[in-house]
N, C-alpha and C positions, 0 to 999 in steps of 0.2 A: 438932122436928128443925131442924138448922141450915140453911137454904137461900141459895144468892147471887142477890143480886139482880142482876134483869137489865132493862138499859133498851132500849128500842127504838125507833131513828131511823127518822122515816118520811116521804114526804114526799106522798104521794098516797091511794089508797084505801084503801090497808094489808089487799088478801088474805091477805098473808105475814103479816101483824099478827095475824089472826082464826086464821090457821091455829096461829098459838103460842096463845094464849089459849085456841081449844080444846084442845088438845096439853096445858095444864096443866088443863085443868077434867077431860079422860077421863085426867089421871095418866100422860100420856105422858113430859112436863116434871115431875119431883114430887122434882127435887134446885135447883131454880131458882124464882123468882115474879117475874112480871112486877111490878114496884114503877115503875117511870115510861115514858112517851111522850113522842119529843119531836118535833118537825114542825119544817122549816124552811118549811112551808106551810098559812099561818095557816086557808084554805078545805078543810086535807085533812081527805076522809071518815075516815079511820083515828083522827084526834081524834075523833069519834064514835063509834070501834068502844070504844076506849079504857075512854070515861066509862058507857058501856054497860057495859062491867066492871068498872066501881070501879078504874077504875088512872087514877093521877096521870098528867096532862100538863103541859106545856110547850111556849111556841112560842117560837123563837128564829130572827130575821131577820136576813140577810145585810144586806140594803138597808138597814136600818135602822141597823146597828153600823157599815157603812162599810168593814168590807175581811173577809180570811179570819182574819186574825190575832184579830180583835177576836170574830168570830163565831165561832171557836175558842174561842176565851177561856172568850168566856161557856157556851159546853157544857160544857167541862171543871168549870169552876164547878158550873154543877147536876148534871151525872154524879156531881162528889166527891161535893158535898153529902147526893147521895142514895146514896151509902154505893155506889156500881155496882161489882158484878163484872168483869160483861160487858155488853158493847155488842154488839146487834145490828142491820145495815143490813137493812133490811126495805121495798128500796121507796125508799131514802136517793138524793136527787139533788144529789147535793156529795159532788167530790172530796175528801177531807180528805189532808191535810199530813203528812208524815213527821213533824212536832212532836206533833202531835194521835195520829198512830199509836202513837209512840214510846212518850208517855206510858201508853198501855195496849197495850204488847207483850201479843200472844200473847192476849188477853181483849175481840176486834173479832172478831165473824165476819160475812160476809156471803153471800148467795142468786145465783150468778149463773145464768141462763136456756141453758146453755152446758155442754158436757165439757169443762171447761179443759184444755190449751190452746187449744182449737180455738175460735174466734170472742168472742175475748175482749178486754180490753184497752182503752184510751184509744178514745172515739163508739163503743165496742159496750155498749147498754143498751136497754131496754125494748125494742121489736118489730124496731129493727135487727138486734139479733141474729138474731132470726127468719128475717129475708127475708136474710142475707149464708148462714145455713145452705141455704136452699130454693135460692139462686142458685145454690150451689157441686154441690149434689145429692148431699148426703150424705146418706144413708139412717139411720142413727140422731143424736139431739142428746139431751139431756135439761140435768138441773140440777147443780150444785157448787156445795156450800159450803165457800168458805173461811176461813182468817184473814188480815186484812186488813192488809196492810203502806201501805209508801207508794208502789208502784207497783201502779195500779189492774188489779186482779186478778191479783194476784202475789205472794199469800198462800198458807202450803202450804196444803193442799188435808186438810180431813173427810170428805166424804162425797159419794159421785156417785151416780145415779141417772141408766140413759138410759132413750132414750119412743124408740121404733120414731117413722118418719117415714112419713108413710100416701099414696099418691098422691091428688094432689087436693089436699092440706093447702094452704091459705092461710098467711102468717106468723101473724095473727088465730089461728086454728085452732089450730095449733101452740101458739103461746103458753099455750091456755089448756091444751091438754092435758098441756105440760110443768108448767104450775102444780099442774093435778092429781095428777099422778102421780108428779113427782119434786120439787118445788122445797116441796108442804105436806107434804112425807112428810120428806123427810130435813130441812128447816131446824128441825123440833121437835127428831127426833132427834139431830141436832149439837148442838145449846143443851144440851139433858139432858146430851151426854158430854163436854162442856169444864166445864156448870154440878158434876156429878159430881167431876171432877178439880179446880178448884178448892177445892169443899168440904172432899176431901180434904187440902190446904194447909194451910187454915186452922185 
């Protein structure tokens, strides 16, 4: 069966990583296969989730190439190379470029911790979002995943999931229950329905 391959930018512990990898082993993902990883974080755990599955990695450093252009470059490089569908941000801490997006319209999604619009956008990532939802006292938040343009978090929008907000909840707290219950539920599910409609393409 013909499946697209999909790569996944990570750049920390990669739960979002684990949660796709299972999502393909219980057949959740089973129009897609995770075929690479790549880390701009040569210490991230999620290269270990990785090699733990038999899927190819990659590390590619900002600091080391010298600017965004050039660490561009070289993604695009090993994305072609490995034949990529789709690109998924899983955890990815780097803005990429309306050039970098460009080149794969429509075939970039990403996880954000948020009901887009709400608490999204240019410094809202990992537990900030968190504490700007708890400041404000909005009673539900959960996850969206979208496609990823070149304004950060300004991709239409797959799939939402909200998480009731419980009194007492710490940002910590929250976080993790949105990971639970909306951010490893729907980020399989979106990958299946774009990996889906590709194949259909091709």
């Amino acid at each position: 069966m013909l499946k697209a391959n999909i790569a996944v930018l990570v750049s920390g512990g990669g739960t979002n990583l684990q949660a796709l990898i299972d999502a393909q082993k219980n057949g959740i993902i089973k129009s897609g296969n995770i075929s690479l990883v790549i880390s701009n974080n040569s210490s991230a755990y999620a290269l270990e989730r990785a090699k733990n599955a038999g899927i190819d990695t990659a590390i590619v450093l900002k600091k080391e190439l010298g600017s965004q252009e050039a660490f561009e470059n070289k993604l695009i490089e090993i994305l072609d190379n490995a034949k990529t569908d789709i690109i998924v941000l899983a955890g990815f801490m780097s803005i990429l470029s309306a050039d970098f997006t460009n080149h794969y319209k429509d075939r970039i999604i990403n996880v954000h911790p948020s009901l887009i619009p709400s608490f999204c956008g240019k410094g809202f990532y990992g537990l900030k979002v968190h504490e700007a939802a708890l400041a404000y006292g909005v009673k539900v938040s959960g996850a969206t995943v979208h496609f990823v343009n070149e304004i950060p978090d300004g991709g239409k929008i797959i799939m939402q999931k909200a998480v009731e907000i419980m009194d007492g909840d710490t940002p910590e707290i929250l976080q993790k229950r949105i990971m639970e219950e909306a951010e490893w539920k729907i980020l399989p599910l979106s990958c299946e329905k774009v990996c889906s409609e590709i194949i259909k393409e091709k």
